[in-house]
N, C-alpha and C positions, 0 to 999 in steps of 0.2 A: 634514441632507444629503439631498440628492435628484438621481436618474440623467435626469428627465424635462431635456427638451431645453429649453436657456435660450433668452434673445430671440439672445445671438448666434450661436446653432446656428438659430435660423430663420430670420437674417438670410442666412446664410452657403446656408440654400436655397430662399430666396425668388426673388424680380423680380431680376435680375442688375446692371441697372445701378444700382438702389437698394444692391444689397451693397456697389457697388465704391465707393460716394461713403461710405456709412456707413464702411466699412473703410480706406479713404486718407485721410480728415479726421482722426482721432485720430493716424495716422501720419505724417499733414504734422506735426501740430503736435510729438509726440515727435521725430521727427526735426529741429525747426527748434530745441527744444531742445537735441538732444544736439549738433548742429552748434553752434550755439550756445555751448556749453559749449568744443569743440575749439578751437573759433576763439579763443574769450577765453583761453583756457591758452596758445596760442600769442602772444596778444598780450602775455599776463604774463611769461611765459620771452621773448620779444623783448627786454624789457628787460633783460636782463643779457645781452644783446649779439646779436650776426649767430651767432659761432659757438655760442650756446646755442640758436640759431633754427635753424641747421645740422644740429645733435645731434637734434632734436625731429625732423626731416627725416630723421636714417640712421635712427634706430630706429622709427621708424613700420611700415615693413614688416614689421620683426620683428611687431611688437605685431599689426599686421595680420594675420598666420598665427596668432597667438592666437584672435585674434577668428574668424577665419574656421574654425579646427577646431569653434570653439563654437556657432559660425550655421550651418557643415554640415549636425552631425547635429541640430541643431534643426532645420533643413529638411527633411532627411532625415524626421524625427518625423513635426513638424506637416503636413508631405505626406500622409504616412502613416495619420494623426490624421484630416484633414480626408477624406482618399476612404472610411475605414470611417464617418466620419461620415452623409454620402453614401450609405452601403450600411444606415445602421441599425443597425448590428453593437458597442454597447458594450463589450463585455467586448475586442475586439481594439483600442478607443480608448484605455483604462486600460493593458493590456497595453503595449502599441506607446508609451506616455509613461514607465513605469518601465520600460522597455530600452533608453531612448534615454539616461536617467540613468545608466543604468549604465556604456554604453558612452564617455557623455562623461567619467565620473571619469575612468575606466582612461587615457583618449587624455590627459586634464589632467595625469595624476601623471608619465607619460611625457613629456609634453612640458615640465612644468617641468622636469624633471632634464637635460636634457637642453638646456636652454635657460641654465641656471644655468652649465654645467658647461662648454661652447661657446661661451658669454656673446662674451668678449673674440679669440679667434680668427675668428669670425665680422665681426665690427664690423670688425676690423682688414683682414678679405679685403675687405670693405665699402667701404675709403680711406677712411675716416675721419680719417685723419691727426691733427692736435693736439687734434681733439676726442672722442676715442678716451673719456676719463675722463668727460667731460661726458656723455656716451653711456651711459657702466656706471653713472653713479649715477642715471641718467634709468628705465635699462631695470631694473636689479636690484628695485626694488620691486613691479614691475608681475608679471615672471616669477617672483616669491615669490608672487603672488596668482592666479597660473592659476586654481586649481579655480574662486575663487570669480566671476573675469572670465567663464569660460566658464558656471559653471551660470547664471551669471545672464541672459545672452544666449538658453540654451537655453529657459529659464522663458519668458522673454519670447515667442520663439519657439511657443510650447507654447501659451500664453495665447491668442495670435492667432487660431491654428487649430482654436481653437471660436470663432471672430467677435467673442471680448472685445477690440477694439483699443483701445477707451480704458483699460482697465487695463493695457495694457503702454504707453500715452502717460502715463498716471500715474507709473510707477517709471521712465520716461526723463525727466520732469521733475523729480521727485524727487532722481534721482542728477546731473541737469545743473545744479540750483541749489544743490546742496549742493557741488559741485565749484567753480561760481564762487564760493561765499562762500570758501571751505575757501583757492583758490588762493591769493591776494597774504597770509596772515597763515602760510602754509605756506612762500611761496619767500622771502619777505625779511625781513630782522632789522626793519627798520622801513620799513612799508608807506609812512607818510605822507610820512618824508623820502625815503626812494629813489624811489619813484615820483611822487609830487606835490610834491618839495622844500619839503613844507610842516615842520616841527620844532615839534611838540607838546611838548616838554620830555620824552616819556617814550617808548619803545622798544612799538611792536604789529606781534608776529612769531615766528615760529621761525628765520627763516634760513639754511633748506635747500636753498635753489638748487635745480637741479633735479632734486634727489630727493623736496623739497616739492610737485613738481608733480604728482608720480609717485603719492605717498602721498594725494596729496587726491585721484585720481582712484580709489582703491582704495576710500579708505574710503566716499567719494560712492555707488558701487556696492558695497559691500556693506550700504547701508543700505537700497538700491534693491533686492537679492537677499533681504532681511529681508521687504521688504513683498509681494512674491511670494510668499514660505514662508509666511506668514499670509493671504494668500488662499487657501492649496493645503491647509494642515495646519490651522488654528484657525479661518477663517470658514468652510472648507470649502462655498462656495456654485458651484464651479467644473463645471463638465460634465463636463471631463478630472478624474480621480480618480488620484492615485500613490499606488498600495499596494502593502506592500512582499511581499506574495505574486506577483507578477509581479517579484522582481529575478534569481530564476536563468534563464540565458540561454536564451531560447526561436531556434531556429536561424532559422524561416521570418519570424518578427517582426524580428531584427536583420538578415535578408538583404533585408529590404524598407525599413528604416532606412538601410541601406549603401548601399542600390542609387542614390538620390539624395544620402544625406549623404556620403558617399566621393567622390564629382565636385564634390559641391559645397564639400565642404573643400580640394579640390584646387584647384578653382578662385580662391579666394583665397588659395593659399598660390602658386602661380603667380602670380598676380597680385602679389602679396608679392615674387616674384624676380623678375620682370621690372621689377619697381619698385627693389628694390638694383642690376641691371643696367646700369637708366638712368640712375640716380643715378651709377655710376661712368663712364657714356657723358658724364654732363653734367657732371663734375668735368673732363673732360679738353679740354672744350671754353672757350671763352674766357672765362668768368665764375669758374671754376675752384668751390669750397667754396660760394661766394656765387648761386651758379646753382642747387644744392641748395637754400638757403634761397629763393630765388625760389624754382622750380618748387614745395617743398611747400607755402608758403605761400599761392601763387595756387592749388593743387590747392584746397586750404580752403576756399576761397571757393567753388571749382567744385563742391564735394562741397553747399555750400548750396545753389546752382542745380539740382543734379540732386536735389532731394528729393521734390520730387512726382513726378517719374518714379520713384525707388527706392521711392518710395510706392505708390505704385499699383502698378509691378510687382511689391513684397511682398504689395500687398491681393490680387493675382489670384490668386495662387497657392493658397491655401484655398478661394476661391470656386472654380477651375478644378478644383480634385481633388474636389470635394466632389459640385460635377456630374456629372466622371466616375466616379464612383462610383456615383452615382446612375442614371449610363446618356444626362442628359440634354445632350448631344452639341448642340442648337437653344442651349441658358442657354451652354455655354461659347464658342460662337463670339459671344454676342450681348456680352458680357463682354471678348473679347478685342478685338474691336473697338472697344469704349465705350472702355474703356484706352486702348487705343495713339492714338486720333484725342486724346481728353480732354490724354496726355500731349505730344503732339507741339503741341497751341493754346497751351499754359501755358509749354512750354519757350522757343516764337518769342517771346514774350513778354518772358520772361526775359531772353533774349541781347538784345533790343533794347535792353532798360534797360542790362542789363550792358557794353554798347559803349558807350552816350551817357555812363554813368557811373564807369566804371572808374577815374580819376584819383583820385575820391574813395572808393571801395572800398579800394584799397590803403593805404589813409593808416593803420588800425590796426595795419598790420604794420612802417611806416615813421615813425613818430613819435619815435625817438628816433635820437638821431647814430649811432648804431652801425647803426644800419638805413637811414637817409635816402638813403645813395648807389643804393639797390637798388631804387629807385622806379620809376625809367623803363623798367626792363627787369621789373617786375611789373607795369606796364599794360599793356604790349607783351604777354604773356605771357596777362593771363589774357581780353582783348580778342582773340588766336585760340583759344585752349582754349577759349572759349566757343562758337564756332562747330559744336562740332558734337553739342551737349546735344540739337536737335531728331531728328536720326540717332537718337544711342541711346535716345532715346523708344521707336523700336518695337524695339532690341534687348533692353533689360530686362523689356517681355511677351513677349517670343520665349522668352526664358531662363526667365523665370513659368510659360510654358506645360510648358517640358520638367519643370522640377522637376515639375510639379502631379498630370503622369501618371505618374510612376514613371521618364522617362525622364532620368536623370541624366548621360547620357555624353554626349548630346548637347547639354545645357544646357553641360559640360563643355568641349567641342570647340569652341563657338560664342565661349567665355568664351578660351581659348588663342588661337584665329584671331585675335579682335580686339585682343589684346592683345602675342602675341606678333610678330607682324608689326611691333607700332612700334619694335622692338630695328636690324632691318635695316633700314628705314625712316628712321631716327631715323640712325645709323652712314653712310648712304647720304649723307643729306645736309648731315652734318657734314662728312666728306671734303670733299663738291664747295663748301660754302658755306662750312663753319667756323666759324660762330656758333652760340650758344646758342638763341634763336630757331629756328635753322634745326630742332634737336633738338624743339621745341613743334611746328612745325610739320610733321613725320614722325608723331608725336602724334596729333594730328587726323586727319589724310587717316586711319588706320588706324581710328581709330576708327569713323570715318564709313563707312567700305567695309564694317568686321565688322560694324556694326549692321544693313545692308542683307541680307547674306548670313545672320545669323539670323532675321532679319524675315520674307526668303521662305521660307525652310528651315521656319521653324515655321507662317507661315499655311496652306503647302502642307499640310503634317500635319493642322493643323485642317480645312481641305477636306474633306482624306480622308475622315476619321470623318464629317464632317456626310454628306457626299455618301452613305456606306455606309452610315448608320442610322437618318438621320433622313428621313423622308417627308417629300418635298415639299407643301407648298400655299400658298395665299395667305396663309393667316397665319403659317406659319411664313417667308416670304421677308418678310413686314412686320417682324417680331420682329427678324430679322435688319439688315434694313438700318440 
């Protein structure tokens, strides 16, 4: 074992626009994995109907406040993580990663209980209506697996923020293909006849329905949490160190964990209820339950288009605290530029394809009679959701930027605006229109206006600092530009 700085501690402070391409490449491809993974589990659960596509739709948000307590305080951390890095300062890198463990158990054992215990009263405030059961046996496996959902996100999280992104693209690929194998012999008693009406004379399957899909997605990540725990504790080759001399709680290390992971857990669990909200705005509109299954289904798709954007605005975030830590104010504007322009060429791209081709995009969520009639309102749907991925291009480096400095509230606030606005938005123009569409399209416009409003809100910030600390000259405006 050794504390000397690895290649991605040098990456992380080196040439700026070399960190951001080294650091988004292994997170494109994790990420197109674990998308990847979502989408095929939704297309497996399709198959035993619209309302098991429905149920996979009301409990996502839940699961999404899961996820988002556990990617918090791993923000939180690896923030934290990456600007002592920045500063040189060891012993507060190790510290600042077993505080961020410890705080995450505590928030896991509470929230499972609590999630267990409110399970069915929740779903039910939800409208969920006949799919209420579908719902408890989708969700029950998942909130029996907290600790291990969340530490494994945080790890991941942790990894990053010493520059190792191909080891956290490793245990996203890992848990994403062991989750496709694991699904269709999880959810049906026999995969070949239900799904491919083929009869092999013999039965390959458990026949869990959708508590199968639940369970494969558990065990897929706890094997993905396994291989983390053996890079941290038995290859021990890692820069970040968790020693369990740093687990009593140091006050000024968890108030600097908090100060970013506390907005930033907020911010997806917000996200989380303005997504049950909508969900119960769009059940009352004219597609009724069926409209739920459209909108989360086409979200799916949306969530794979915006991956190089969440890419990149997760790569910034280490690069940017690491700078500022360092003091060098010229590397993070040079960074935050390269981003935002990098992500906003890839996203127009995207949406182009995704308009010329949409008809055939949806076909994996509508292939069986139970889903066929939902097709023309899932082109419609994810043909304007698309429109406005090149907007939040520069709101999720706006958002990079705040976490990166310790400023969590206003990553926070940036994250509310845009999101919370599509509730009235959305309400507005069901009223006057009445269609479901009309609801997608409340959607967008919001989106598109909060991504702008964090866009300036944080380039102006970055000014700031450049303008106050950094001396002008001609090589520093080249760098820049």
């Amino acid at each position: 074992m050794t504390d000397e700085k690895t290649k991605g501690v040098e990456t992380l402070l080196g040439n700026p626009k070399k960190a951001v391409i080294a650091m988004a490449i292994p997170m494109i491809v994790g990420l197109i994995a674990q998308s990847a993974n979502n989408l095929i589990d939704a297309v497996w659960v399709s198959g035993l109907g619209s309302d098991a596509l429905a149920a996979v739709g009301f409990v996502f948000p839940l699961f999404f406040i899961l996820i988002g307590i556990g990617n918090g305080i791993g923000i939180g951390a690896s923030s934290a993580v990456a600007r002592h890095i920045g500063r040189g300062d060891k012993e507060a890198v190790d510290r600042t990663a077993m505080q961020g463990i410890v705080l995450l158990v505590v928030l896991a054992v509470i929230v499972m209980i609590f999630m267990l215990v409110f399970m069915r009263p929740i779903l039910t405030l939800l409208g969920v209506g006949d799919t209420l059961e579908l719902c408890v046996s989708y969700a029950t496996p998942i909130f029996l697996s907290t600790v291990i959902l969340l530490l494994n996100g945080y790890l991941v999280n942790m990894i990053r923020s010493e520059g190792a992104s191909t080891r956290a693209m490793i245990s996203q690929i890992v848990a994403s293909g062991i989750n496709i194998i694991l699904d269709p012999f999880f959810i049906y008693s026999d995969v070949f006849k239900e799904v491919f009406n083929l009869d092999l004379g013999f039965s390959f399957g458990l026949g869990l329905g959708m508590a199968g899909a639940a369970w494969a997605t558990v065990i897929a990540i706890s094997i993905s949490l396994l291989i983390l725990l053996y890079w941290y504790f038995i290859k021990g080759d890692t820069y970040v160190k968790i020693r369990s001399k740093y687990i009593p709680l140091d006050k000024e290390t968890d108030k600097d964990i908090l100060r970013v992971g506390v907005p930033a857990s907020l911010e997806m669990i917000v996200m989380s209820l303005i997504s049950m909200v909508m969900n119960v705005i769009i059940v009352s509109a004219d597609r009724g339950t069926d409209g739920v299954a459209i909108f989360s289904s086409t979200w799916r798709l949306i969530q794979i288009l915006m991956i190089p954007l969440m890419a990149i605005g997760s790569a910034v975030v280490p690069i940017l605290a690491a700078g500022f830590g360092a003091k060098r104010y010229d590397k993070m504007h040079v960074a935050y530029v390269y981003s935002a322009k990098l992500c906003v060429i890839i996203q127009l791209v995207l949406v182009t394809i995704t308009v010329l081709t949409a008809e055939f995009l949806v076909v994996i969520f509508t292939y069986s009679d139970g889903t066929a009639a939902l097709k023309d309102d899932m082109v419609s749907c994810l043909r304007i959701l698309s429109l406005f991925l090149p907007f939040a291009s520069w709101g999720f480096v706006a958002v990079g930027l705040f976490q990166s400095i310790g400023m969590g509230m206003k990553s926070f606030i940036c994250t509310v605006v845009r999101n919370g606005l599509q509730i009235p938005a959305s309400l507005i123009l069901l009223t006057t229109v009445g269609t479901f569409i009309s609801i997608v399209w409340g959607v967008v416009l919001m989106e598109i206006l909060g991504s702008i409003l964090a866009g300036v809100w944080s380039y102006a910030l970055l000014r700031g600092l450049v303008n106050k600390y950094v001396p002008v000259s001609k090589e520093d405006e080249s760098a820049r530009a």
